[in-house]
N, CA, C and O atoms as a MOPAC input file, in Angstrom:
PM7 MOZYME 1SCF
protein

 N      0.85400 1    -1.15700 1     0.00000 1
 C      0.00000 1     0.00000 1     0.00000 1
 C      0.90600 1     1.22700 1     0.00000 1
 O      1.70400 1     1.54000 1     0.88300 1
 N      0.63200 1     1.90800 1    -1.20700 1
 C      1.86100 1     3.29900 1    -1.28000 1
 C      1.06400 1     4.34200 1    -0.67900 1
 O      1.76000 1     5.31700 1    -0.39500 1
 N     -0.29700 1     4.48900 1    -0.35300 1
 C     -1.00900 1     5.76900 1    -0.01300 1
 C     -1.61600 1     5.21800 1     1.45800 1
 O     -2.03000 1     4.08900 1     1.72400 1
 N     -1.50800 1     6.63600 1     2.48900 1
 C     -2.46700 1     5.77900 1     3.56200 1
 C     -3.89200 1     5.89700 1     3.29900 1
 O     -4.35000 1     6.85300 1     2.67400 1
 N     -4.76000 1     4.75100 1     3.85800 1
 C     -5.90900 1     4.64100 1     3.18400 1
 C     -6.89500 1     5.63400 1     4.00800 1
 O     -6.56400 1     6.06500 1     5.11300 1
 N     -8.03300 1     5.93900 1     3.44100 1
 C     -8.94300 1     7.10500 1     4.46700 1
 C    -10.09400 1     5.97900 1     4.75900 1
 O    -11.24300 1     6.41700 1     4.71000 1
 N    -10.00500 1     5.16000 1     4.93400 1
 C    -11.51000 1     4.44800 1     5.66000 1
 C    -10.64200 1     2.92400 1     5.84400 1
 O     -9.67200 1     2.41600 1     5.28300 1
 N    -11.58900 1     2.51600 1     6.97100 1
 C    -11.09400 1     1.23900 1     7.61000 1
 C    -11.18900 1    -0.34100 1     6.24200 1
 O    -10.60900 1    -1.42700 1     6.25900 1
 N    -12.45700 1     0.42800 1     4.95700 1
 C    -12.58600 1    -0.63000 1     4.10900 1
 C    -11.64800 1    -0.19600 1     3.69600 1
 O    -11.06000 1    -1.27200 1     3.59400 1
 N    -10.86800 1     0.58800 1     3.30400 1
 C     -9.68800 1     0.36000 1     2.16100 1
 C     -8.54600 1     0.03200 1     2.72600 1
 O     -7.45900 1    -0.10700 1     2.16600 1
 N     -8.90000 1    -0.13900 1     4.27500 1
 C     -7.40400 1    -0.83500 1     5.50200 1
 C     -7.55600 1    -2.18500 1     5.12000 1
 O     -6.64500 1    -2.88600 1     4.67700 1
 N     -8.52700 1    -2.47700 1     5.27100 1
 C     -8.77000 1    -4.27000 1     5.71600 1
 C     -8.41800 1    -4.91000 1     4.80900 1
 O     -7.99600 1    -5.94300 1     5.32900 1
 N     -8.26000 1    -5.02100 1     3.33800 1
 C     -7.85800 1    -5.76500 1     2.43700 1
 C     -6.35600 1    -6.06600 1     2.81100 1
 O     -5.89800 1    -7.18400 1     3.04700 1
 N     -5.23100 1    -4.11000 1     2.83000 1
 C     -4.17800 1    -4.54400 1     3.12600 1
 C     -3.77600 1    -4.94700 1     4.35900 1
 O     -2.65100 1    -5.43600 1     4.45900 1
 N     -4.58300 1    -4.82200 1     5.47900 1
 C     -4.19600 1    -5.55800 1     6.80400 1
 C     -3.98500 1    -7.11000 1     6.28300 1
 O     -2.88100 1    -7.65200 1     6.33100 1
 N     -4.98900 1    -7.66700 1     5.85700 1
 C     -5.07000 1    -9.15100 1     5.82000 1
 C     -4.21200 1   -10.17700 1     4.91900 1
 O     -4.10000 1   -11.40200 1     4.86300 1
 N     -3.53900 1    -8.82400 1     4.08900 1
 C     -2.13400 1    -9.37500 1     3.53000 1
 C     -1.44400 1    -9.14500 1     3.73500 1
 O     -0.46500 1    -9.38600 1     3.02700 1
 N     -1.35000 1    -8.37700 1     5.06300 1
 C      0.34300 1    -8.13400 1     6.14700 1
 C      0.31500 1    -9.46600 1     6.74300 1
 O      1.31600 1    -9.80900 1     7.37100 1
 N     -0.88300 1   -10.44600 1     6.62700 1
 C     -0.76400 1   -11.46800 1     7.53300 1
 C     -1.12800 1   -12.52700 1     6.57700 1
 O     -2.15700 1   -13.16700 1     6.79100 1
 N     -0.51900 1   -12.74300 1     5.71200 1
 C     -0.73400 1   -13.91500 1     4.68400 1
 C     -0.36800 1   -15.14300 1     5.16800 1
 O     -0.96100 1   -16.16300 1     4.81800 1
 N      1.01300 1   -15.15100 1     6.33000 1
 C      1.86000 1   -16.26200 1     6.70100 1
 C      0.65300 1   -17.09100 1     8.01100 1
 O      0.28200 1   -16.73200 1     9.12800 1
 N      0.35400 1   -18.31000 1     7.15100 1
 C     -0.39200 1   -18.97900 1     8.76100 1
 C      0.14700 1   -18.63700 1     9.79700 1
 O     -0.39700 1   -17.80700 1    10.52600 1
 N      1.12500 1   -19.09400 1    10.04700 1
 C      1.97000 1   -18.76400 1    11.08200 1
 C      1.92500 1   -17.71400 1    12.25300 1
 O      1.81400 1   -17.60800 1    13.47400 1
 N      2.09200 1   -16.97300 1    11.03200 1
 C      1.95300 1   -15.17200 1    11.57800 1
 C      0.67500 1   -14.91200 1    12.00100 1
 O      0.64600 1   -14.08700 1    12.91400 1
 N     -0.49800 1   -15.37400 1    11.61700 1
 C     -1.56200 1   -15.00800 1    12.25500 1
 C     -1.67800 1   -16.08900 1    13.32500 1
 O     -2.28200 1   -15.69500 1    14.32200 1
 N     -1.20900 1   -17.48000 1    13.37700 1
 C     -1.29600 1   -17.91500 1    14.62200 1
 C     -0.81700 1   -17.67100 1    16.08300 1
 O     -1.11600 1   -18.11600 1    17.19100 1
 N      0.39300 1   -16.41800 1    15.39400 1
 C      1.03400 1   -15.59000 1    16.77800 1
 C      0.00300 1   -14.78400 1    17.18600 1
 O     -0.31400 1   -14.50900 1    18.34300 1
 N     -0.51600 1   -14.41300 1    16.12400 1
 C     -1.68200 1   -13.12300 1    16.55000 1
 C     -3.25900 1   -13.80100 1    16.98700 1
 O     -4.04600 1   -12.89700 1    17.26800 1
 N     -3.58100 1   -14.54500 1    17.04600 1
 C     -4.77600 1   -15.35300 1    17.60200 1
 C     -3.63100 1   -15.61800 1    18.92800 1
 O     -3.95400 1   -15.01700 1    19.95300 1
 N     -2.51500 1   -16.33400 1    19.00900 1
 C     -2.34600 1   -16.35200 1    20.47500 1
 C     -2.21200 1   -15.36800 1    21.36500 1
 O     -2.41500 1   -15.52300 1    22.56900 1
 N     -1.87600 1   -14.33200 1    20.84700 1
 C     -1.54500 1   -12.84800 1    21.27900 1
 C     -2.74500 1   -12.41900 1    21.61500 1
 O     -3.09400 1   -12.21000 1    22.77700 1
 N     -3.67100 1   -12.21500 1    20.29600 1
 C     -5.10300 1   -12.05600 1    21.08600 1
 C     -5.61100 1   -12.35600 1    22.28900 1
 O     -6.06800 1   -11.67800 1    23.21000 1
 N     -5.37800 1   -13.94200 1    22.03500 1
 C     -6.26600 1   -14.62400 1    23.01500 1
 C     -5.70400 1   -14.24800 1    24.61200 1
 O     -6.47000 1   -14.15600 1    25.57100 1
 N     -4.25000 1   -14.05800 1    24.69300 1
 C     -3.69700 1   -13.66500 1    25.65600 1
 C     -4.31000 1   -12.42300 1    26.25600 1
 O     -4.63400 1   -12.18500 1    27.41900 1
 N     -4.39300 1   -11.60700 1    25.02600 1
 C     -4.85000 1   -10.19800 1    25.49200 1
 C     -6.47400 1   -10.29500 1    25.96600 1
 O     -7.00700 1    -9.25300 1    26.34800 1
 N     -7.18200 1   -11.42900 1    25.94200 1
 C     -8.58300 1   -12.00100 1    26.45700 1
 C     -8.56600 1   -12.33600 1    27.74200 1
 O     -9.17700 1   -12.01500 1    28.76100 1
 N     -7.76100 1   -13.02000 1    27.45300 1
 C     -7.24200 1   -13.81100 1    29.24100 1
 C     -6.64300 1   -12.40900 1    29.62200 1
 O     -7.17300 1   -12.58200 1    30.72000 1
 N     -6.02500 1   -11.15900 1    29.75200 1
 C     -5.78400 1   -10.38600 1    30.78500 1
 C     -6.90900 1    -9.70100 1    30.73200 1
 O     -6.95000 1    -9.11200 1    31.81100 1
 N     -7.97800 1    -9.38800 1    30.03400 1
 C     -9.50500 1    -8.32400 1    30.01400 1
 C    -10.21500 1    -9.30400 1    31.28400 1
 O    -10.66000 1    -8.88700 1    32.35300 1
 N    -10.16300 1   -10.79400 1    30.77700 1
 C    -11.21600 1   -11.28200 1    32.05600 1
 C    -10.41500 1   -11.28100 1    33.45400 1
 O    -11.11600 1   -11.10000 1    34.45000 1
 N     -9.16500 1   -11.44500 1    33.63000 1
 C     -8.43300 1   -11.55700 1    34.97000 1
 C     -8.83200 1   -10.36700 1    35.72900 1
 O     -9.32800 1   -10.40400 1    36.85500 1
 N     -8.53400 1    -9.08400 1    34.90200 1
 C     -8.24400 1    -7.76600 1    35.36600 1
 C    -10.02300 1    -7.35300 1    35.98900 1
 O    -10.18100 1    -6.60700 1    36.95500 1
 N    -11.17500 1    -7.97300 1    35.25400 1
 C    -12.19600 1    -8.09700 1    35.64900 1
 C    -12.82900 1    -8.64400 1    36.85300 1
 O    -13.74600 1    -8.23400 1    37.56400 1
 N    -11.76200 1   -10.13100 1    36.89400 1
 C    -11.67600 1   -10.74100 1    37.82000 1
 C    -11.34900 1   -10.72600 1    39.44400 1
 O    -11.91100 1   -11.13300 1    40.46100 1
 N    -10.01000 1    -9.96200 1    39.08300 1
 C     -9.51800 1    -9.69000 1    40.20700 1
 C     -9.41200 1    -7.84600 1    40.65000 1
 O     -8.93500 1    -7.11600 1    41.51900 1
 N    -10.17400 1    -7.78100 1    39.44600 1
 C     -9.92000 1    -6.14500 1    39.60100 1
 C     -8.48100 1    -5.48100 1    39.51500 1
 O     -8.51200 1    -4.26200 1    39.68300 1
 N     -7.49700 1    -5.91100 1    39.33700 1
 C     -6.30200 1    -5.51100 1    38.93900 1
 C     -6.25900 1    -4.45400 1    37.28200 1
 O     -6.91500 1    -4.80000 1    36.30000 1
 N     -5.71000 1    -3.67800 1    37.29000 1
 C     -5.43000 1    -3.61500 1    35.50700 1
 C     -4.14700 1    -3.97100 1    35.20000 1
 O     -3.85600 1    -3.56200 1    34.07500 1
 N     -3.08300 1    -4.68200 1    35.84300 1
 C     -1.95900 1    -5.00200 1    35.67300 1
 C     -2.26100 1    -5.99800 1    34.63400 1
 O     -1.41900 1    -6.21100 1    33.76100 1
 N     -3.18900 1    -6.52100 1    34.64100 1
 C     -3.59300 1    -8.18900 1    34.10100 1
 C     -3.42500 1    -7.68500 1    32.45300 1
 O     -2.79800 1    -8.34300 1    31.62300 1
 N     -4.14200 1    -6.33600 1    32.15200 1
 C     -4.67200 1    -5.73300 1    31.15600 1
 C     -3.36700 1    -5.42000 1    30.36400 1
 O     -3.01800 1    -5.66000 1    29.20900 1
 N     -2.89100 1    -4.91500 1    31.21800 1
 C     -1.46400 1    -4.63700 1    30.52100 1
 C     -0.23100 1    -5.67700 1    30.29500 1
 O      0.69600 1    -5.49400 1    29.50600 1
 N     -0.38400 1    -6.66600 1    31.04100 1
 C      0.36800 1    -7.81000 1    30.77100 1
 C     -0.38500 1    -8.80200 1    29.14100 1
 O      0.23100 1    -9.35900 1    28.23200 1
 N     -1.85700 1    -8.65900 1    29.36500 1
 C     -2.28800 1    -9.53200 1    28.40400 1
 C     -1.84900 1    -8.60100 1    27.46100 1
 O     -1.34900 1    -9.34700 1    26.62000 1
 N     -1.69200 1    -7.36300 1    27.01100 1
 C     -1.36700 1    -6.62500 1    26.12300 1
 C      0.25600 1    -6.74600 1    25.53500 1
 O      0.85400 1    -7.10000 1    24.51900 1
 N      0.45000 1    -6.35800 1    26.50100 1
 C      1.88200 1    -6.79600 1    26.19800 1
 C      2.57600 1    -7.87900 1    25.72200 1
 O      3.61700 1    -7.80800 1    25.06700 1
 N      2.04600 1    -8.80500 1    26.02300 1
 C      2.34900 1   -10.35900 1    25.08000 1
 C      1.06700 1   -10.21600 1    23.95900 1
 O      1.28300 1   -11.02900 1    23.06000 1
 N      0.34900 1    -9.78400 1    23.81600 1
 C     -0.52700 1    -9.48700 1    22.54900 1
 C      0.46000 1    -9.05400 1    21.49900 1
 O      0.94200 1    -9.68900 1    20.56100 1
 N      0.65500 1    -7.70300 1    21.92800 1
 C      2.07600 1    -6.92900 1    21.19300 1
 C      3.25500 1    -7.42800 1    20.52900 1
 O      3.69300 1    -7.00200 1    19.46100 1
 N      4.02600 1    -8.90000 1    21.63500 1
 C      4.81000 1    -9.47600 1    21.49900 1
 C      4.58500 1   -10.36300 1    20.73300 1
 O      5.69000 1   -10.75000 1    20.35400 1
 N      3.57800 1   -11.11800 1    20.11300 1
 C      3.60700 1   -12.50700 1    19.76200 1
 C      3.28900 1   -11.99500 1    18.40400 1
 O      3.68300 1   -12.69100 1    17.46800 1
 N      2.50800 1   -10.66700 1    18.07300 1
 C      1.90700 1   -10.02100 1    16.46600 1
 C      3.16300 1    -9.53000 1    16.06800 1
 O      3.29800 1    -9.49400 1    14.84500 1
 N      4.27100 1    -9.08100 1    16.83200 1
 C      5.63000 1    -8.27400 1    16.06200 1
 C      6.41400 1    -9.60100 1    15.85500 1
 O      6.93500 1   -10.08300 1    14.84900 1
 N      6.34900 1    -9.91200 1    16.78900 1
 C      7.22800 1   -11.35600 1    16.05300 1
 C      7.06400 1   -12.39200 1    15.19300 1
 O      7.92900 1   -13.12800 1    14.71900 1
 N      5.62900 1   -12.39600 1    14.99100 1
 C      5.26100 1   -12.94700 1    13.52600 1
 C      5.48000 1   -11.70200 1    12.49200 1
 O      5.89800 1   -12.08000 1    11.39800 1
 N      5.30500 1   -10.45900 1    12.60000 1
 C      5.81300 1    -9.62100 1    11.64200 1
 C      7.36000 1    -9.33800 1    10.98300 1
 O      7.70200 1    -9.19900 1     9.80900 1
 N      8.24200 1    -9.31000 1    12.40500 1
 C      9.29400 1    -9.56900 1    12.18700 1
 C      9.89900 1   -10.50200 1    11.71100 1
 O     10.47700 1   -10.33500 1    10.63700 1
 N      9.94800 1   -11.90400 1    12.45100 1
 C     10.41200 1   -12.87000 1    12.22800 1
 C      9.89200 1   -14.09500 1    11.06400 1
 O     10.38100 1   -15.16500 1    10.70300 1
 N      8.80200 1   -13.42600 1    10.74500 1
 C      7.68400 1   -14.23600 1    10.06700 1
 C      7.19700 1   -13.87900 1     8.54100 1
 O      7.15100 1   -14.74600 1     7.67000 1
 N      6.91100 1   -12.78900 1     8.35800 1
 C      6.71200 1   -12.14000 1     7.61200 1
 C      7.77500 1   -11.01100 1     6.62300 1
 O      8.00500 1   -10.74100 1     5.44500 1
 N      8.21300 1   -10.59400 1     8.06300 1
 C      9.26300 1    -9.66200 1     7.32200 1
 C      8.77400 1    -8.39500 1     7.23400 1
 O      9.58100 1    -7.50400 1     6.96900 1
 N      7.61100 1    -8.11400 1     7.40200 1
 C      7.23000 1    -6.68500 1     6.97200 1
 C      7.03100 1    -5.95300 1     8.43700 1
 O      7.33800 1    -6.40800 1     9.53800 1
 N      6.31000 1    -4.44400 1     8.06300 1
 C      6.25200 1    -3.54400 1     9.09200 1
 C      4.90000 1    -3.89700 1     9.32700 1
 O      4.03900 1    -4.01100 1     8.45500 1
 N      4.62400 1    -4.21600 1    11.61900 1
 C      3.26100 1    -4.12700 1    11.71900 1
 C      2.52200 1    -3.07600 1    11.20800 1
 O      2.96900 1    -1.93900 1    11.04900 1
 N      0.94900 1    -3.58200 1    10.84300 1
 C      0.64400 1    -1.77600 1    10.77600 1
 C     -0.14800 1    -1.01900 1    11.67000 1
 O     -0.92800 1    -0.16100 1    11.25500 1
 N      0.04000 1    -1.34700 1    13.19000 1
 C      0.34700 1    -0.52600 1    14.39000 1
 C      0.92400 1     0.81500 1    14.24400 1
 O      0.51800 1     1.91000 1    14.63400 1
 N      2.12600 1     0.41500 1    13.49000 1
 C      3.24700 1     1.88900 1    13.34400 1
 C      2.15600 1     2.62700 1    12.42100 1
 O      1.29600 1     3.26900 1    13.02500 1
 N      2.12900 1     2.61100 1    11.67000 1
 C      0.96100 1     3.28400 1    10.24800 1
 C     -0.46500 1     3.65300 1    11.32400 1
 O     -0.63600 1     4.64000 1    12.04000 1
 N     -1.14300 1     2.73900 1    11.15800 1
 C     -2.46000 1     2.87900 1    12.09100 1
 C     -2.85200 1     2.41300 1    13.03200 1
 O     -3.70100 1     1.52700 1    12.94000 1
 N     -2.30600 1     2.90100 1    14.47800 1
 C     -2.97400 1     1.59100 1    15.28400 1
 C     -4.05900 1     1.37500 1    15.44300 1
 O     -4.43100 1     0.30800 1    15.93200 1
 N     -5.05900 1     2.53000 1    14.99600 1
 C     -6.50500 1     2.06400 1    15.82200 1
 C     -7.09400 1     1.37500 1    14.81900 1
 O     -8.03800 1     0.64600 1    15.12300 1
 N     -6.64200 1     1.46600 1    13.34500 1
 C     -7.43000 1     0.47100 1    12.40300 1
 C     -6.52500 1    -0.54900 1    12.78500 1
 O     -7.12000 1    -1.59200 1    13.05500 1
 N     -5.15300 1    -0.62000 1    12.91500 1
 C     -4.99100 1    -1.51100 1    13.40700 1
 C     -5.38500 1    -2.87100 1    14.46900 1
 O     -5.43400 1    -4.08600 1    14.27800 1
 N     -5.56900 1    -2.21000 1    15.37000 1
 C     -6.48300 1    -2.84800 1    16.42600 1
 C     -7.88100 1    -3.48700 1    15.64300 1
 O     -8.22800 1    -4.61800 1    15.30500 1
 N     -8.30800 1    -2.50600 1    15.57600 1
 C     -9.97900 1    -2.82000 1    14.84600 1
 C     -9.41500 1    -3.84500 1    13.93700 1
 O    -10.21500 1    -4.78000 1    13.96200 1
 N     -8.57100 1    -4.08800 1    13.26000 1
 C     -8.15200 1    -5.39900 1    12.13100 1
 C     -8.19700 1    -6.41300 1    12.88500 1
 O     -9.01800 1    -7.30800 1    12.68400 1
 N     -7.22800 1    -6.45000 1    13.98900 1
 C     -6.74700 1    -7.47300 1    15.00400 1
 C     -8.06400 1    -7.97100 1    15.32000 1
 O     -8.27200 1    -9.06400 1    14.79400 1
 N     -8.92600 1    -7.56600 1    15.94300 1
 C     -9.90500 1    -7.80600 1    16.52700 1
 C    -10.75000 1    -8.40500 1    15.55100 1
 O    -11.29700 1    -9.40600 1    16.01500 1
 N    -11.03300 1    -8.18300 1    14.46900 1
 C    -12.17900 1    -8.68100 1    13.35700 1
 C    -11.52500 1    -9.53900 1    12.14000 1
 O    -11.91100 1    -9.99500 1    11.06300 1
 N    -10.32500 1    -9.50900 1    12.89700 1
 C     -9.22300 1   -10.89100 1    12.37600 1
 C     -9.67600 1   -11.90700 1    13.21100 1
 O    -10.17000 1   -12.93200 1    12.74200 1
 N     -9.56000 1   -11.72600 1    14.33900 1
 C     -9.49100 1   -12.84400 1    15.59200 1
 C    -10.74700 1   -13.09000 1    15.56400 1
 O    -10.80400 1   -14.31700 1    15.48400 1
 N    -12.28000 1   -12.48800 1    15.58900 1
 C    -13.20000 1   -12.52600 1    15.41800 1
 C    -13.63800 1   -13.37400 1    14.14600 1
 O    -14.40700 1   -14.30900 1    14.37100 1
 N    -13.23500 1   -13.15200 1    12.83500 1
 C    -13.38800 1   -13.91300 1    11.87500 1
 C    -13.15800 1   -15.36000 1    11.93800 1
 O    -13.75300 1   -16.34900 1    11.51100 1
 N    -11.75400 1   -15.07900 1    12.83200 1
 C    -10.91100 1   -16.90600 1    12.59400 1
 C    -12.31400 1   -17.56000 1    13.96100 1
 O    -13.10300 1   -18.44000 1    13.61500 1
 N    -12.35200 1   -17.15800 1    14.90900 1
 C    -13.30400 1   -17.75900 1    16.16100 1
 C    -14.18700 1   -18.53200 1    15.17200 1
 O    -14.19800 1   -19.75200 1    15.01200 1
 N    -15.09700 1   -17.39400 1    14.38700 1
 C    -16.53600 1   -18.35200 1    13.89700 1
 C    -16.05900 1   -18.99700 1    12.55900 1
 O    -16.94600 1   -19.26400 1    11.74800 1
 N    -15.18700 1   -19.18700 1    12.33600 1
 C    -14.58500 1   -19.95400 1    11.03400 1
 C    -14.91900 1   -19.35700 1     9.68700 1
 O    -15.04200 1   -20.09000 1     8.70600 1
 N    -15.08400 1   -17.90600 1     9.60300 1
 C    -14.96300 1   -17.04800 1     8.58900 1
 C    -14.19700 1   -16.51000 1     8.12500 1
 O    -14.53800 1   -15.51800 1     7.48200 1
 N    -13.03800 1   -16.79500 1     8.18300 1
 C    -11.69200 1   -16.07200 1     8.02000 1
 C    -11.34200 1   -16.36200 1     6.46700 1
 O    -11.16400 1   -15.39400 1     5.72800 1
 N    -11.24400 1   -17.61000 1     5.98500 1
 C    -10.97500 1   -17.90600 1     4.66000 1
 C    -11.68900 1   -17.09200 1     3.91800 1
 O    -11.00500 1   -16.40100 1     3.16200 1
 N    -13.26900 1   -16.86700 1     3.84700 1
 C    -13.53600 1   -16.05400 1     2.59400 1
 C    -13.01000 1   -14.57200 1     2.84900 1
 O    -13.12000 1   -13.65200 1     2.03800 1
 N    -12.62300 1   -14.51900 1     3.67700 1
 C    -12.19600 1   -13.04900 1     4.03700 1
 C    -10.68400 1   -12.71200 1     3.22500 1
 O    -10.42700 1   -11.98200 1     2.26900 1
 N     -9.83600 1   -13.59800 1     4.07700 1
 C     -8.77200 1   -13.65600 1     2.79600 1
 C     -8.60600 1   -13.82600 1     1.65800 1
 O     -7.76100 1   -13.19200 1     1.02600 1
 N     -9.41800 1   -14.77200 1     1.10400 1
 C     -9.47300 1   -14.83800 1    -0.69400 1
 C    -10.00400 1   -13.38000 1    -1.10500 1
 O     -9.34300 1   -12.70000 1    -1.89000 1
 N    -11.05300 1   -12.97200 1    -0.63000 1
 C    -11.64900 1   -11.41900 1    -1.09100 1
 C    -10.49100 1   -10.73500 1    -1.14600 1
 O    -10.23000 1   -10.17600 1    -2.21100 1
 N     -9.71200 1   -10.64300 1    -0.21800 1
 C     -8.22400 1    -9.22900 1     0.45000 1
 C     -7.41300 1    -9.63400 1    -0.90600 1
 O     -6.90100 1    -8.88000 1    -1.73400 1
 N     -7.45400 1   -11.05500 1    -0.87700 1
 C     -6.34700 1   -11.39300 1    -1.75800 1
 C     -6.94000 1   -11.23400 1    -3.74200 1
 O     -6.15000 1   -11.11900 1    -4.67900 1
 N     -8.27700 1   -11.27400 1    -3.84800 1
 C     -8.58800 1   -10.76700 1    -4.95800 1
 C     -8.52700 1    -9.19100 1    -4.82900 1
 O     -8.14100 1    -8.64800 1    -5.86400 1
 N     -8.88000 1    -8.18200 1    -3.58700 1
 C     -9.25800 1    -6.93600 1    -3.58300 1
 C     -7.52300 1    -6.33400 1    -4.30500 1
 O     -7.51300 1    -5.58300 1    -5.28100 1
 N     -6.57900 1    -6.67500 1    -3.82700 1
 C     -5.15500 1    -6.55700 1    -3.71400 1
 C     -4.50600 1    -7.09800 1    -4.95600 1
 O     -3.46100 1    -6.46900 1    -5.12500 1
 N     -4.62500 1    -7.71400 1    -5.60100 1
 C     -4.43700 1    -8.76200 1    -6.54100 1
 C     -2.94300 1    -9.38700 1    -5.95100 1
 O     -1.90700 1    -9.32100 1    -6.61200 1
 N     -3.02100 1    -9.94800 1    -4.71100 1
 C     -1.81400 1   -10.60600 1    -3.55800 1
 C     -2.43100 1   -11.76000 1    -3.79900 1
 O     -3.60100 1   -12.14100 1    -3.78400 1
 N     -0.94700 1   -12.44000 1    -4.12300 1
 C     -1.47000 1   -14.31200 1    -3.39400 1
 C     -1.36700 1   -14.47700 1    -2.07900 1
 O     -0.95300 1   -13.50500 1    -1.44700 1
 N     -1.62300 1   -15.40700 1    -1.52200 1
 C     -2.21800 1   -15.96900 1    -0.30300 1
 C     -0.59400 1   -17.17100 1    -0.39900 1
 O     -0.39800 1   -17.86300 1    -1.39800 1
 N      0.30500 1   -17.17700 1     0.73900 1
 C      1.14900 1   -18.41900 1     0.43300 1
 C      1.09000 1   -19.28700 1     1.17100 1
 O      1.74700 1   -20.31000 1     0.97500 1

């Protein structure tokens, strides 16, 4: 993506091919899910430490599939809050097992293969 985009639909295609690598999105479903498990703890116990720990390995497990995985720049740095909003309706997609048509669309919207 050479232009930043002005609406979250013209994010989501290229979010979902920053994350083409299974892999890489399986850091980020664990990262998520981590960042789930500190929302209910911190609920739990009333702490927000929880919040910020689940975050923080959220953080950790999506850059290191970016880094180590992918190779490219999260796009946190670019946008975090569409960012986030991706993360979330990434992780949301994969839960109810909608994620595939989602990627073939990104990957026709983009004209990106899927590897």
């Amino acid at each position: 993506m050479t232009e930043k985009p002005r609406s979250f639909g013209a994010f989501w295609p290229y979010y979902l091919m920053a994350h083409r690598d299974p892999r890489c999105r399986a850091l980020h479903f664990v990262g998520s899910t981590g960042a789930t498990v500190g929302i209910v703890l911190t609920l739990v116990f009333l702490n927000p430490l929880w919040i910020l720990a689940g975050l923080a390995f959220a953080y950790a497990m999506a850059w290191t599939g970016h880094f180590a995985i992918e190779r490219n720049r999260p796009a946190t740095f670019g946008n975090p809050f569409w960012s986030f909003a991706g993360d979330v309706r990434m992780y949301l997609l994969w839960l109810s097992g909608n994620l595939a048509p989602a990627l073939a669309a990104a990957e026709k919207a983009t004209g990106t293969e899927l590897s």
